[in-house]
C-alpha positions in Angstrom: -26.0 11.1 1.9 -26.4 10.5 -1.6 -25.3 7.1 -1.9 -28.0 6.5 1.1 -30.9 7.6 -1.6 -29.6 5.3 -4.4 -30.3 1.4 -4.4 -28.7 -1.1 -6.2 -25.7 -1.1 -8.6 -26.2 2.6 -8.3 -25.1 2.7 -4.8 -22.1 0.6 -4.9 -20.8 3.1 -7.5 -21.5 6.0 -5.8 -19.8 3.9 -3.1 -16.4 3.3 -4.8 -13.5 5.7 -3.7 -10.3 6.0 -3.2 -9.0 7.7 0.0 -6.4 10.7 -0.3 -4.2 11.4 3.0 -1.5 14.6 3.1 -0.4 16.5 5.7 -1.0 20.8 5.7 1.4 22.8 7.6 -0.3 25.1 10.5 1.1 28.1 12.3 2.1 26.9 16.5 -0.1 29.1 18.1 -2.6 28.2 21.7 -5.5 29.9 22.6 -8.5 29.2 25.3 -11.6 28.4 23.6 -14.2 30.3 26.0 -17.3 28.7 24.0 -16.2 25.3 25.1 -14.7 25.9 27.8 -10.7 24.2 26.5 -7.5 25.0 25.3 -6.9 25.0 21.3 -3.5 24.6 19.6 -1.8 21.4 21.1 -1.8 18.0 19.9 -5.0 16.2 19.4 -5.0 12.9 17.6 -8.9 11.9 18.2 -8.7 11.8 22.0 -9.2 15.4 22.4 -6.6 18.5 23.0 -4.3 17.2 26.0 -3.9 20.6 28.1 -0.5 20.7 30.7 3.0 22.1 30.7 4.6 19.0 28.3 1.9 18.6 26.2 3.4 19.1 22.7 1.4 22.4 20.4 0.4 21.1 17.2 2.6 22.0 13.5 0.5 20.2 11.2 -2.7 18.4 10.2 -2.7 15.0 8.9 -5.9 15.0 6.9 -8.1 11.9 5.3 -10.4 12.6 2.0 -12.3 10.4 0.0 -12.9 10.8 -3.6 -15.5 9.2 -5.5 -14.8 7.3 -9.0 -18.0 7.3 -10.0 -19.7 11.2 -10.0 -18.3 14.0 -8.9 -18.0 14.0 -4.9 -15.0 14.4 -2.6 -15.1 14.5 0.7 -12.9 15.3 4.1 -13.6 12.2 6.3 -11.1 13.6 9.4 -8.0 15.7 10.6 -6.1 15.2 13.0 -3.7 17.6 14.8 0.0 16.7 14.9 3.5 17.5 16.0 5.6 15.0 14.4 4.1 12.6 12.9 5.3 9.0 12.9 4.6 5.9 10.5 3.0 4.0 13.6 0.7 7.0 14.6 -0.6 7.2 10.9 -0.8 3.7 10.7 -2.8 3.3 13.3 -5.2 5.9 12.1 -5.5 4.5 8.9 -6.5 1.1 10.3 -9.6 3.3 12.0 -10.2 4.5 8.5 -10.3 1.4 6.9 -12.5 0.1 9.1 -15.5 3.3 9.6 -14.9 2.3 5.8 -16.3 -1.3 5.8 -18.6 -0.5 8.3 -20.3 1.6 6.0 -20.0 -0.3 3.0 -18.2 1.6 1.2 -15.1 0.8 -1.5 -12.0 1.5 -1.6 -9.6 -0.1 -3.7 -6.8 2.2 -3.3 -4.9 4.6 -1.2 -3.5 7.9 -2.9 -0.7 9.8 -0.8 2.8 11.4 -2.0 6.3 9.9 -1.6 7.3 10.8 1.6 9.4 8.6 3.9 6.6 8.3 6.8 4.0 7.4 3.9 6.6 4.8 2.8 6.8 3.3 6.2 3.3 3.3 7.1 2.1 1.0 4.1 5.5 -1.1 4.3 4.3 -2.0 7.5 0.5 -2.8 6.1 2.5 -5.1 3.3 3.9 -2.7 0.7 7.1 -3.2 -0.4 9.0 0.0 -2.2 12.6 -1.3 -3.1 14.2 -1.0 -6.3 14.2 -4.6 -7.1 10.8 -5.7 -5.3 8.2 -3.5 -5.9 4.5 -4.5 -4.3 2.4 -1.3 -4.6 -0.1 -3.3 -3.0 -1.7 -4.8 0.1 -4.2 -6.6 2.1 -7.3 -4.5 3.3 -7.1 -4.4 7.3 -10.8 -4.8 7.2 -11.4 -7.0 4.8 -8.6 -9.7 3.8 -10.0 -10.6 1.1 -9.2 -7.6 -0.6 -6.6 -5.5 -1.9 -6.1 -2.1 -1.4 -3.2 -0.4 -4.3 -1.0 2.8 -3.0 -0.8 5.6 -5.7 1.9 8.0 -5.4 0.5 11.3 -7.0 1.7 11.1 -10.2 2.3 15.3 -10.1 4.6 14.4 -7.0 6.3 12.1 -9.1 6.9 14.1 -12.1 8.5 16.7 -9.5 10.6 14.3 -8.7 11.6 13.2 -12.1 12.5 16.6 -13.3 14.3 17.4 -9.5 16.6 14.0 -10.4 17.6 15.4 -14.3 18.4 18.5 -13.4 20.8 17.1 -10.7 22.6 14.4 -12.7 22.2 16.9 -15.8 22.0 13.7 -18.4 20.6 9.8 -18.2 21.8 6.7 -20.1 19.2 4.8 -22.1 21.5 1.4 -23.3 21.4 1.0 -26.9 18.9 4.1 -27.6 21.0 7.5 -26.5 21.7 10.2 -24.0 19.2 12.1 -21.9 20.7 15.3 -21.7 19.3 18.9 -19.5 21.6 20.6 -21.0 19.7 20.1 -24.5 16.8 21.7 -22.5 19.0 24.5 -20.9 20.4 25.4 -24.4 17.0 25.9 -25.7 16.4 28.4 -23.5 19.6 30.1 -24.3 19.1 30.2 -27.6 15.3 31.5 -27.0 16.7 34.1 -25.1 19.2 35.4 -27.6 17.3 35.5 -30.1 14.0 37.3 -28.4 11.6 34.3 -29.9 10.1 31.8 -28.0 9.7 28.1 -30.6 6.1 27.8 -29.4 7.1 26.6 -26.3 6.5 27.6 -23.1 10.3 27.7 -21.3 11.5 30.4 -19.5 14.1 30.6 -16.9 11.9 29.7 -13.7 11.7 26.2 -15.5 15.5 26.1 -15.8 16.1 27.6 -12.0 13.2 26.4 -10.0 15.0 26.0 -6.8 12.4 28.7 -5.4 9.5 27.0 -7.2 10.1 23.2 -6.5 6.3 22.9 -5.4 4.9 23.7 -8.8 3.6 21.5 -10.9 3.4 23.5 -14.5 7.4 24.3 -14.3 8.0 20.5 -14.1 5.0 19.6 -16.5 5.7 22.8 -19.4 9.9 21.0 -19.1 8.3 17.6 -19.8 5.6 18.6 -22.5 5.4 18.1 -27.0 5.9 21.6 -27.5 9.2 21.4 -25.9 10.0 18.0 -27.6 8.9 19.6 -31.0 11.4 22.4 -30.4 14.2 20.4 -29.9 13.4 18.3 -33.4 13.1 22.0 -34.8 16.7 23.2 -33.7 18.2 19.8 -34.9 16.2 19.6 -38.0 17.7 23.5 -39.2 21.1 22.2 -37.9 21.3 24.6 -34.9 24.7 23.9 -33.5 24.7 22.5 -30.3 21.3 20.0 -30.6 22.9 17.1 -33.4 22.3 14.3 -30.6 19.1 15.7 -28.8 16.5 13.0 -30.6 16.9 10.8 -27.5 15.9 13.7 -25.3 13.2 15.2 -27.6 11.8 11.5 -27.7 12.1 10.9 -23.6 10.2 14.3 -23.1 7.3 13.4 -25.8 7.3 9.9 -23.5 7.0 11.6 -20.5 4.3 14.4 -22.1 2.3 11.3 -22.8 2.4 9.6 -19.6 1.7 12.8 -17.9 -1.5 12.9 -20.3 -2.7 9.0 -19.6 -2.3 9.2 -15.9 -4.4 12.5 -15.5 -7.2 12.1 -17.6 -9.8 14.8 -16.5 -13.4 14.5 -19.1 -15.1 11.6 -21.0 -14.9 13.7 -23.9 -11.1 14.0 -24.3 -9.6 12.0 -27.3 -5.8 10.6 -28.1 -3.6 10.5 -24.9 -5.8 12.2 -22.4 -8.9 10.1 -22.8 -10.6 8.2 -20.0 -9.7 4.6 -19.7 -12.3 2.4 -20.9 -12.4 -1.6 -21.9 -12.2 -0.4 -25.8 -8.5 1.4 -25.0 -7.2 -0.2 -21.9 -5.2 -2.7 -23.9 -3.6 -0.1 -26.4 -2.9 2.2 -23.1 -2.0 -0.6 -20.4 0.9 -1.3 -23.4 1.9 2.5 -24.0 2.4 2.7 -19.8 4.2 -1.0 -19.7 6.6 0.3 -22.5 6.7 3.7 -20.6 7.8 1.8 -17.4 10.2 -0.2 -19.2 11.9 3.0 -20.3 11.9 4.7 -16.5 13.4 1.2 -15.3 16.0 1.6 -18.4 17.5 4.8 -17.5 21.0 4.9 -16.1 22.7 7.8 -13.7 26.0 9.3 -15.2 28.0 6.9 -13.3 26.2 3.7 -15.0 24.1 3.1 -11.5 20.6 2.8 -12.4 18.4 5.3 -11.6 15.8 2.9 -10.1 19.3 1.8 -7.3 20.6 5.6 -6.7 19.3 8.0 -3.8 16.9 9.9 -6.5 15.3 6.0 -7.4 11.5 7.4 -5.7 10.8 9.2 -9.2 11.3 5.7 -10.9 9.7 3.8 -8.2 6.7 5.4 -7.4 5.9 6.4 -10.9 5.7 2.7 -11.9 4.2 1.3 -8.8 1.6 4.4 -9.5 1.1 3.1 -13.5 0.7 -1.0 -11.9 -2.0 0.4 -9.2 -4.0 2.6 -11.6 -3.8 0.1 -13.9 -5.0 -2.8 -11.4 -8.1 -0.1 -10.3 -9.1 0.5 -13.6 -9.2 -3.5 -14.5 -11.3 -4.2 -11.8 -13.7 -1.5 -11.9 -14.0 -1.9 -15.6 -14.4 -5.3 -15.8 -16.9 -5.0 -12.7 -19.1 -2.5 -14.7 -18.7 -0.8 -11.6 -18.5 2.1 -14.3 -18.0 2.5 -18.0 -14.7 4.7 -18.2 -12.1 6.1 -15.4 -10.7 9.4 -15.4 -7.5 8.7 -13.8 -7.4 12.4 -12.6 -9.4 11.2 -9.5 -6.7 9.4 -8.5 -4.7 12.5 -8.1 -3.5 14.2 -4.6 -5.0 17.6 -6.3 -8.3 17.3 -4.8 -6.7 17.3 -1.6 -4.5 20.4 -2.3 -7.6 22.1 -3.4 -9.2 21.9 0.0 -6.1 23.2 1.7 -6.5 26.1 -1.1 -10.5 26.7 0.0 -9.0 26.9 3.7 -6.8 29.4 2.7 -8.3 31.5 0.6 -10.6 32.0 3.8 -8.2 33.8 5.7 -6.9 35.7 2.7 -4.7 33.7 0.9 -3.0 33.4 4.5 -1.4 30.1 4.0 -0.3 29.4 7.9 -3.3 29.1 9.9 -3.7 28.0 13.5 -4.8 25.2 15.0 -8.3 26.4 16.0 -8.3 29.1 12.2 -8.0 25.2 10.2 -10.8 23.3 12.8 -13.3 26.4 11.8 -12.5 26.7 8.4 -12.1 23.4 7.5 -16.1 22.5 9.0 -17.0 25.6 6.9 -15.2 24.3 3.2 -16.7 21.3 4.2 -20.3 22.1 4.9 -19.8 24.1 0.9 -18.3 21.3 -0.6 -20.8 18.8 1.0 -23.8 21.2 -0.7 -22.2 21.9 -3.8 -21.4 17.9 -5.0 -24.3 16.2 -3.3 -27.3 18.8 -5.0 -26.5 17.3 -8.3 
């Protein structure tokens, strides 16, 4: 709609997204719809709901959202109702995407999903390649060869990860610069506790035991963040026992803080680490994230296996094939004058998660809908959202 009343340079812009893909869990449940005259609830992949005595009832929705770089627009382009979904079924749905894409015209340099097996397999088969020693977070447009399309793992997802893998091996290797150590992190807390003062930090034990809490972001972000960091350089600066070799930690954190910053960049406005990306700082940036990549690639498991080669290696993968793709995006768009900065938050699965909030928040903070709850509310969030971006 908008990009339909803008000509020009101004149109491509508004043309230029990425497209977001996740899938919502929904409650098993079949009904008769007497308006239409069909049943609701079972499987229905784009060639309607398939009605008999084997035909599968529907557990999730695989959903497809595009997300504009330039202005703020998002929108749901299509769900589809699933059982269990396989790489070649989401595959083959993304090939429809890609092309309703270039039949419209419109962009879209990259593909932002999380780190799940099936989303592994679908864009190995499109080209991708995700092993520990050949990484290609890229591949060829199924539309339109002669471009590339770059795979983002959400960088939240991957942070999860990150902080999932040091609690498990409790303590990384870093060759020739120290020893990564949770228990640094866990002793902080202890001594926090005993005390009854908190060292302007924001730990508690939900960060330590989040075992309950895996799907939040601010427990894994608040672990990795300079007020934690700064905390550790207090205790070892007053000679707290217990913290004399935590300056490898405190630094690894304060990296991590930072990259956390770069890749989630949300206002033009913002200065130091979380500014937008823009010609005059890509260069300082792009060598912050190649040195930050460097580090992840560095880090060693207990047992001297890199992290990169062990069963927890998707934290280290996907996190640098996320800082290559952004980094590709924001060349070309920059250097395109396609726009004058990036806010790398829009390459976040969050807008996605928010949408699966607005459906929710529909029914009451009810977070397992049905089939046929999720096709009504979903038309209504996205009848709001479509009036709310595209007025301005």
């Amino acid at each position: 709609m908008m990009a339909n009343r803008l000509q020009g340079d101004d149109a491509y812009r508004y043309k230029t997204c990425v497209l977001m893909l996740d899938e919502m869990s929904i409650r098993k449940h079949t009904s008769w719809n007497a308006h239409e005259c069909q049943p609701e609830g079972f499987v229905d992949v784009g060639a309607g709901c398939v009605d008999g005595d084997m035909a599968p009832v529907a557990k999730n929705v695989l959903v497809f959202m595009l997300v504009g770089i330039y202005g703020a627009w998002k929108l749901p382009v299509g769900y589809f109702l699933v059982s269990d979904l396989t790489r070649e079924l989401q595959q083959k749905k993304l090939q429809t995407c890609f092309d309703k894409l270039h039949e419209n015209d419109i962009e879209c340099p990259g593909v932002v999903c999380d780190g799940s097996y099936i989303n592994q397999g679908t864009f190995s088969q499109f080209g991708a390649k995700f092993s520990s020693t050949d990484t290609c977070a890229y591949f060829t447009n199924p539309a339109a060869p002669d471009k590339r399309v770059y795979l983002i793992f959400d960088v939240c997802h991957m942070i999860k990860l990150l902080r999932n893998a040091s609690a498990m091996y409790k303590s990384f290797v870093i060759p020739g610069k120290g020893t990564i150590s949770w228990h640094y992190i866990a002793q902080l807390q202890a001594v926090q506790k005993a005390d009854g003062l908190r060292a302007a930090n924001k730990l508690t034990d939900d960060h330590l035991h989040f075992e309950q809490a895996k799907m939040k972001v601010c427990l894994a972000v608040q672990v990795f963040s300079q007020s934690v960091a700064t905390s550790l350089d207090f205790m070892r600066s007053i000679g707290q026992h217990g913290f004399e070799d935590s300056e490898a930690t405190a630094d690894f954190i304060r990296l991590c803080d930072r990259l956390f910053d770069v890749l989630n960049s949300r206002s033009s406005q913002a200065r130091g680490s979380k500014s937008a990306l823009n010609l005059g700082n890509f260069g300082y940036t792009s060598d912050f994230l190649m040195s930050a990549k460097a580090t992840l690639f560095s880090l060693h498991c207990p047992d001297r296996q890199p992290l990169h080669r062990s069963k927890r290696r998707l934290c280290v993968v996907g996190l640098c094939a996320s800082i290559d793709s952004i980094l590709a995006v924001s060349y070309d768009l920059l250097n395109a004058d396609v726009c004058k900065y990036v806010l790398t938050y829009r390459f976040s699965q969050d807008h996605l998660e928010l949408f699966f909030n607005a459906v929710w928040q529909s029914l009451g903070q009810n977070n397992n809908p049905t089939a046929a709850q999720f096709v009504f509310l979903s038309c209504s969030a996205h009848s709001c959202w479509c009036r709310a971006y595209f007025r301005r």
